[in-house]
C-alpha positions in Angstrom: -1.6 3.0 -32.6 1.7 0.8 -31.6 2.7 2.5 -29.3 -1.1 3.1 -27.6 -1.8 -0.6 -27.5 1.8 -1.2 -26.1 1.7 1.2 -23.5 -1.8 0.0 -22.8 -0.1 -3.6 -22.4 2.2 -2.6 -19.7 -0.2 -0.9 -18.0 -2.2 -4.3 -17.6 0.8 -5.8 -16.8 1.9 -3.6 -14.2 -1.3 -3.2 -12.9 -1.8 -7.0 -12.4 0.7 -7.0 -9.9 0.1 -3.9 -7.8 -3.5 -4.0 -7.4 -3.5 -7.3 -5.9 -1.0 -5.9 -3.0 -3.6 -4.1 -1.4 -6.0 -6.9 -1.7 -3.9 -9.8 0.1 -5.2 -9.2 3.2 -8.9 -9.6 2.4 -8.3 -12.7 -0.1 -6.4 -14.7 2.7 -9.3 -13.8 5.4 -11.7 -15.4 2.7 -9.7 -17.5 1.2 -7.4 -18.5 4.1 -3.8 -19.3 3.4 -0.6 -18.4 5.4 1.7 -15.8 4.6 3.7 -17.4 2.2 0.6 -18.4 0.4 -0.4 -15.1 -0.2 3.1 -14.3 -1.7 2.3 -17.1 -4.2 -0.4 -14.9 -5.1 2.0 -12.4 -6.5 5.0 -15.0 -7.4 2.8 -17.1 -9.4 2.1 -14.3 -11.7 5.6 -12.8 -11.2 7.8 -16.2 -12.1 5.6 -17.3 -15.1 6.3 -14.0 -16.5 10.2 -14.4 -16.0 10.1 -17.6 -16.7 8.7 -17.2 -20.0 10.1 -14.0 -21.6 12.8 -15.3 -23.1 10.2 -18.1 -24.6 8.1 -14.9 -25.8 11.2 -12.8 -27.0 11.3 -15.4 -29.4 7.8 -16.0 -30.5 7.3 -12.4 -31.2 10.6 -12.2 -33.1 9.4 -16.0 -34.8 5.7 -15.1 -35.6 5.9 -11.0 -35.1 4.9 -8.2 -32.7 1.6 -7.8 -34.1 0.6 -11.2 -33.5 2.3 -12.3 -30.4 0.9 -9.3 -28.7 -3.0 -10.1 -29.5 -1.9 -14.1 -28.5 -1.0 -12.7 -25.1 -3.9 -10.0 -24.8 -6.8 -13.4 -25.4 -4.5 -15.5 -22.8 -4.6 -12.5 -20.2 -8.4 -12.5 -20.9 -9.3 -16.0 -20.0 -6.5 -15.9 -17.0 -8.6 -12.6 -15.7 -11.8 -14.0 -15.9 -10.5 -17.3 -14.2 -9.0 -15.1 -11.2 -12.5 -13.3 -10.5 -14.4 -16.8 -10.4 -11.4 -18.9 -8.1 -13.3 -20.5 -5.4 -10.0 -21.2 -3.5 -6.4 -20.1 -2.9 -4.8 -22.7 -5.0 -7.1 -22.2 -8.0 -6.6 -18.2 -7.7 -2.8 -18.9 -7.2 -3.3 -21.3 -10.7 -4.8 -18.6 -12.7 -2.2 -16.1 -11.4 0.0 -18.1 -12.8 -1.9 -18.5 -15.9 -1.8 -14.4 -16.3 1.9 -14.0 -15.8 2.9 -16.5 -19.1 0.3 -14.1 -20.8 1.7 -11.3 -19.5 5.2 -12.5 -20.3 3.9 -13.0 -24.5 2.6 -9.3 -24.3 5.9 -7.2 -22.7 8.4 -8.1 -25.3 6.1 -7.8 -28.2 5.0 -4.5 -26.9 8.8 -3.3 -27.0 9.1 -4.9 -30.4 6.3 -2.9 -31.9 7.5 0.3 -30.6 10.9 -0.4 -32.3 9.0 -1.3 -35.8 7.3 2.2 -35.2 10.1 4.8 -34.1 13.7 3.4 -35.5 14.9 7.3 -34.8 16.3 7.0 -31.3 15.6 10.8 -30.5 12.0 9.2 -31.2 12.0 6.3 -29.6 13.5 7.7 -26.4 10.4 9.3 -26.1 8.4 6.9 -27.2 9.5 4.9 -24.4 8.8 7.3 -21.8 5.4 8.0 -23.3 5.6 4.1 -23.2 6.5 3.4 -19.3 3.7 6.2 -18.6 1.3 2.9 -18.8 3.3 1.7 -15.8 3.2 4.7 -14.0 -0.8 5.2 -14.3 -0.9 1.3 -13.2 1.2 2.5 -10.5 -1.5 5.9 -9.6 -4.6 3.7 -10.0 -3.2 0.5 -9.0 -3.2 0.7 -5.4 -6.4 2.9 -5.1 -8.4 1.3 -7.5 -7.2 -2.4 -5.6 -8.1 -0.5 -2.1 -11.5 0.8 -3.6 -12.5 -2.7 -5.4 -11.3 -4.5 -2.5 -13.7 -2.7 -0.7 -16.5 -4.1 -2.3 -15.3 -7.2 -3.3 -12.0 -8.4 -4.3 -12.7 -10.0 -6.6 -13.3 -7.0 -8.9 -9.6 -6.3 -9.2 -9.0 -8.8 -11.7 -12.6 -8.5 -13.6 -11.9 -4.7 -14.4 -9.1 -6.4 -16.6 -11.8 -7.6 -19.0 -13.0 -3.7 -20.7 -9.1 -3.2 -20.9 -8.3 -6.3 -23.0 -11.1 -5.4 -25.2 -10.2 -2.3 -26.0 -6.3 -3.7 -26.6 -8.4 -6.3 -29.0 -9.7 -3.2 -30.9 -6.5 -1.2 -31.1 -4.8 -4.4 -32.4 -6.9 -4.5 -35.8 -5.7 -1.2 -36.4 -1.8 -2.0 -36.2 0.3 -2.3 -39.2 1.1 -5.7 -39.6 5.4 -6.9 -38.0 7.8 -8.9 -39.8 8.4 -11.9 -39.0 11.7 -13.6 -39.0 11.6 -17.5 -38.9 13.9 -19.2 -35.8 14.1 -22.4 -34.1 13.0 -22.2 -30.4 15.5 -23.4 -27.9 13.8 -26.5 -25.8 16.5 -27.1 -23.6 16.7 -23.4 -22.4 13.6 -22.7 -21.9 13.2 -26.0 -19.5 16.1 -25.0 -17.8 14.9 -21.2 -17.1 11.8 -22.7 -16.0 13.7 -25.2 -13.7 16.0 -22.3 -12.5 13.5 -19.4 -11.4 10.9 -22.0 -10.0 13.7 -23.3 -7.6 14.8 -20.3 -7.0 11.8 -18.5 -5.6 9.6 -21.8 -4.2 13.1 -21.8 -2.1 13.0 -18.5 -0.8 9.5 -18.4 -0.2 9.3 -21.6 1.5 12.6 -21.0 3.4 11.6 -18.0 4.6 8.5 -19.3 6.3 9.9 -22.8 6.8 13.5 -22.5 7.1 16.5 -22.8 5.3 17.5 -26.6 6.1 14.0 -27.5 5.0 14.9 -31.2 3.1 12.4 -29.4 0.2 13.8 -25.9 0.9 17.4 -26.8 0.1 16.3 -29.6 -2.8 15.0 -27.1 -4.5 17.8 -24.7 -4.5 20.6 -26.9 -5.3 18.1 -27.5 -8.2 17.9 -23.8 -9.3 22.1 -23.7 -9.2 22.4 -26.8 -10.9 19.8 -25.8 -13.9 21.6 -22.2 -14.3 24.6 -23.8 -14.7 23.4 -26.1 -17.4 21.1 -22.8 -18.9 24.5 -21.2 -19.7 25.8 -24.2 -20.5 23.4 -24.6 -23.6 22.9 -20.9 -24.5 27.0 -21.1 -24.7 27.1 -24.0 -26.7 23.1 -24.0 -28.7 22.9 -23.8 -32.0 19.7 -22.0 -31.7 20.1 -20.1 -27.8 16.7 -18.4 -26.4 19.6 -16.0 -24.7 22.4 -15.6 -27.1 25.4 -14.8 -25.1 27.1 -12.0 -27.5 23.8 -10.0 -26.3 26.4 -9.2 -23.3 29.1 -8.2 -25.2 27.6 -4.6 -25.1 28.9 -3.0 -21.8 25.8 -0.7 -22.3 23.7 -4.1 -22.2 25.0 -5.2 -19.4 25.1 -2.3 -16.9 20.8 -2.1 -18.3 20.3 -5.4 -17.0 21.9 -4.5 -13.6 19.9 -1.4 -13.5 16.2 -2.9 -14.7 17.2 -5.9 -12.0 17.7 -3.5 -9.0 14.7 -1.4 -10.0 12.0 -3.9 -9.3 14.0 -4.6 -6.1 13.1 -1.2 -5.0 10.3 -0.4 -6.2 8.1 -3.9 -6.1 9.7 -5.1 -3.6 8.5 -1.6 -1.1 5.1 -1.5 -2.3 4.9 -5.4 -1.4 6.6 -4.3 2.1 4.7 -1.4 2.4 1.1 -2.2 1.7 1.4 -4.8 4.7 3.1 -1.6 6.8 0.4 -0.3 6.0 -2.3 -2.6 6.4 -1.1 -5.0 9.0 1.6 -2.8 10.8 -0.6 0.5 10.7 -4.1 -1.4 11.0 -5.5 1.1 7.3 -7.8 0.1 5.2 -6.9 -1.4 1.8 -8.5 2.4 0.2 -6.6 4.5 3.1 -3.4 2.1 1.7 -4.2 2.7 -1.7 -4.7 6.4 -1.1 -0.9 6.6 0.3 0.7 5.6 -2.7 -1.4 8.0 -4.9 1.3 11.1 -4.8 4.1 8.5 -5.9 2.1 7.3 -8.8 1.7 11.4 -9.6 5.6 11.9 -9.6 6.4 9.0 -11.4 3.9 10.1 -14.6 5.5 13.2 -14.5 9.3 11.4 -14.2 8.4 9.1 -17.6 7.3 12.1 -19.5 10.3 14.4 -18.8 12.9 11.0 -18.7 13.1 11.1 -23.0 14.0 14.8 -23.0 16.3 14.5 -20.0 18.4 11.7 -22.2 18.4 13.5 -25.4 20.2 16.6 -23.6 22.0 14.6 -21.6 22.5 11.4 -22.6 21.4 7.9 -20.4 23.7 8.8 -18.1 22.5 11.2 -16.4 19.2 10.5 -15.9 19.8 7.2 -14.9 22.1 7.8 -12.2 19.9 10.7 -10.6 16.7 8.6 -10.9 18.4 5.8 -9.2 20.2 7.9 -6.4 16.4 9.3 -5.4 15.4 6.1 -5.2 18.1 4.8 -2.5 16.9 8.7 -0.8 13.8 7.6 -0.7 14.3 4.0 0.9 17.0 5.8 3.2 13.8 7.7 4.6 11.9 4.4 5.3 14.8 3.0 7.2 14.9 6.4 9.8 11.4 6.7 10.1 9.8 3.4 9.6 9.7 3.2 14.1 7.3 6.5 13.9 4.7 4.1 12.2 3.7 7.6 10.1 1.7 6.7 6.8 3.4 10.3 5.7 7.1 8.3 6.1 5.3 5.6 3.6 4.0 8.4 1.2 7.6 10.4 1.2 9.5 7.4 0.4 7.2 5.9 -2.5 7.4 9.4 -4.0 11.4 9.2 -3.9 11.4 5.8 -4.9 8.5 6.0 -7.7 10.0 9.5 -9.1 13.4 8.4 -9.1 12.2 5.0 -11.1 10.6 6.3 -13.2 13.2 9.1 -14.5 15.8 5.9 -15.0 14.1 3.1 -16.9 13.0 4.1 -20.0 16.7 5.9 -21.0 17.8 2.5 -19.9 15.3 0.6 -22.0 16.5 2.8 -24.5 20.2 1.6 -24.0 19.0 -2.1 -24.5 17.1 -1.5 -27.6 19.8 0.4 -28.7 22.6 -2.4 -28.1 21.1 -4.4 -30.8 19.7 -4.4 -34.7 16.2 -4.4 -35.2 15.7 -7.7 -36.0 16.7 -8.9 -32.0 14.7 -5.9 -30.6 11.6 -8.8 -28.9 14.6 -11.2 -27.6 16.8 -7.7 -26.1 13.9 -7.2 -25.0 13.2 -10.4 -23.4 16.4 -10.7 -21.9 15.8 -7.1 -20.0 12.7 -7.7 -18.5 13.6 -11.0 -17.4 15.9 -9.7 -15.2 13.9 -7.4 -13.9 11.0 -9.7 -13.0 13.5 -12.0 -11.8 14.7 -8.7 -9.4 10.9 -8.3 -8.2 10.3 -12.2 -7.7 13.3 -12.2 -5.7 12.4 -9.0 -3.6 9.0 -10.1 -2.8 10.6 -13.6 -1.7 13.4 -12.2 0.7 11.5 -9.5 1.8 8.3 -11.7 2.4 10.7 -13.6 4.5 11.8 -11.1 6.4 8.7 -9.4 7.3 7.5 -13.4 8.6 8.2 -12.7 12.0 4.8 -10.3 13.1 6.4 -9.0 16.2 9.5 -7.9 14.4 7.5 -6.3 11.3 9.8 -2.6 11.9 12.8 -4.2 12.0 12.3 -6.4 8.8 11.1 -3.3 7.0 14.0 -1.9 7.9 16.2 -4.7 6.6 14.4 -4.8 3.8 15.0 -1.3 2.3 18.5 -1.5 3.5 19.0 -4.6 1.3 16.9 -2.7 -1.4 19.0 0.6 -1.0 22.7 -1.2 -1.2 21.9 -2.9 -4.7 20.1 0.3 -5.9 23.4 2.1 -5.5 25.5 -0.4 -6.8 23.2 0.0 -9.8 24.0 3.7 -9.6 27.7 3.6 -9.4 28.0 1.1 -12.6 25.8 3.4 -14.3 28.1 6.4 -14.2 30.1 4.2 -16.3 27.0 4.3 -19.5 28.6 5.9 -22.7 27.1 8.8 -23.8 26.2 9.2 -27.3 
């Protein structure tokens, strides 16, 4: 039952963010908003989520899994039904943003429950692919079922949240009850992480449309350097720190982070990139769009499922490195073909990039949870998918930015992925270095 309602939760997480891709388009013709309006769209959701998770690595570690998960599941509720009725851009953008603190209580408490159930790490490597699967069928049905919904009325992609969230509700009661482990929060931090990934995407965002010497633009991001300074500052020196700095004493930990950070650059950044190919560049429909990305989502349920077995023969290393080297293939195919304006190109490359994902991430979720006892499993966990939201906030920013300029859409696409495919490999290279047990 654990891990059911926790792969359940990332699906809903997951899907939150791609089925609204596909439906940008029709929301700004009814909506009306400029480009970097719609990317609020998917950053309000995205930096609430990373703003909070260290918050909610805590709280589920403070109050336990059990209970932090079905806090988040209610907030996610209200936040869905709030989308579906928004009667403007900045009152959908508001409840986006509502949805992403939900979203960011549910993720870490998910990972905590699937520690409680499988403390075997033969187990739990499994578990966890079983567990990303949520994320891969959010990835198959995400798209489509935004294109299809869309179609009708967009609306609809954040109402068929609601039977989900009641069937979570159900599951829940059925969950053994989670420890919990009594902890001050850490104020200061979590003002200061706030301050930090707020400044750091309203400045991309805004530059990119706006420009960089914006008075506002550059306000803001001396604002996100100065508040990550001071974040270190008082995790360093905290007597209670949301992000305790020994957490990266583990090389393991590190290279994880890294990894989980250049993932969502790849893969949410191209499906933000390539549903506007698609739609705006290719003039398809938002089910045609959805339709391309359909193999991908195929390959990368298939990836999750094999990814525990590959690590237990093999250790992380190996399938981290391959997965992450298919993925840089697969953006490398983009980049050549993206002048062809083929929707094939776009369905060869998400099925490189989605396969090659999904065969990396849960051995490296696996490295994380490994890296630490039990009892810091939810804040690990935190920590992990903080960076990667913080990697697919960014993305969407810089590549948003890039794709501003209508008339130059193949070239920014191009840029994009080459940008996406350097850190990828990076990734790769320090992940050769993962100890194998």
């Amino acid at each position: 039952m654990a891990l059911l309602l926790g792969s359940l939760g990332f699906f809903l997480i997951t899907l939150d963010i791609l089925i609204v891709n596909v439906a940008l388009t029709t929301i700004g013709r009814e909506l009306g908003g400029s480009t970097s309006g719609l990317q609020w769209v998917i950053d309000a959701y995205t930096l609430l989520f990373a703003s909070l998770l260290l918050f909610a690595g805590n709280l589920s570690d403070r109050i336990g899994a059990k209970r932090a998960i079905g806090w988040g599941i209610a907030g996610f509720l209200i936040a869905s039904v709030a989308c579906a009725l928004a009667p403007t851009l900045g009152a959908l953008i508001a409840a986006r943003a509502l949805q992403g603190a939900a979203a960011a209580v549910m993720l870490p408490a998910s990972m905590a429950l699937i520690r409680e159930a499988f403390p075997d790490a033969r187990e739990r490597a499994h578990a966890l692919g079983i567990w990303a699967v949520g994320g891969a069928v959010a990835g198959a049905v995400g798209p489509l079922l935004g294109g299809a919904l869309t179609t009708i009325d967009w609306r609809l992609v954040f109402a068929i949240n609601l039977p989900v969230c009641a069937v979570m509700l159900s599951l829940l009661v059925k969950v053994a009850p989670s420890p919990r482990r009594p902890r001050r929060f850490d104020p200061a931090g979590q003002l200061l992480a706030l301050l930090t990934l707020a400044g750091l995407v309203f400045g991309l965002i805004e530059g990119g449309a706006n420009g960089f010497t914006t008075w506002y633009v550059v306000t803001a991001l001396v604002i996100a350097a100065a508040s990550l300074v001071g974040f270190v500052a008082v995790q360093a020196r905290g007597r209670h720190p949301m992000m305790p700095l020994d957490l990266f004493r583990s090389s393991g930990m590190r290279i994880a982070l890294g990894v989980g950070f250049t993932f969502m650059v790849g893969n949410f950044g191209s499906v933000f990139v390539l549903s506007l190919y698609l739609q705006q560049h290719l003039g398809l429909s938002p089910l045609l769009a959805g339709l391309v990305f359909l193999p991908s989502a195929a390959f990368s349920i298939v990836g999750n499922i094999v990814s525990g077995t590959l690590a237990n023969r093999f250790g992380a290393r190996v399938p981290v490195v391959a997965g992450l080297t298919t993925m840089v293939l697969g953006l490398v195919v983009m980049i050549v073909l993206a002048p062809l304006d083929s929707w094939i190109a776009v369905a060869v490359c998400t099925i490189l990039t989605g396969g090659g994902g999904s065969v990396a991430m849960p051995p490296a979720t696996s490295v994380v949870l490994a890296s630490v006892p039990a009892e810091r499993s939810g804040t690990a966990s935190a920590v992990f998918n903080t960076f990667r939201q913080v990697g697919g906030a960014v993305a969407i920013a810089v590549f948003g930015a890039l794709l501003a300029d209508r008339a130059q859409f193949v070239v920014g696409t191009q840029v994009s992925f080459v940008v996406a495919g350097a850190v990828i490999l990076m990734a790769a290279v320090a992940a050769t270095r993962i100890r194998t047990a």
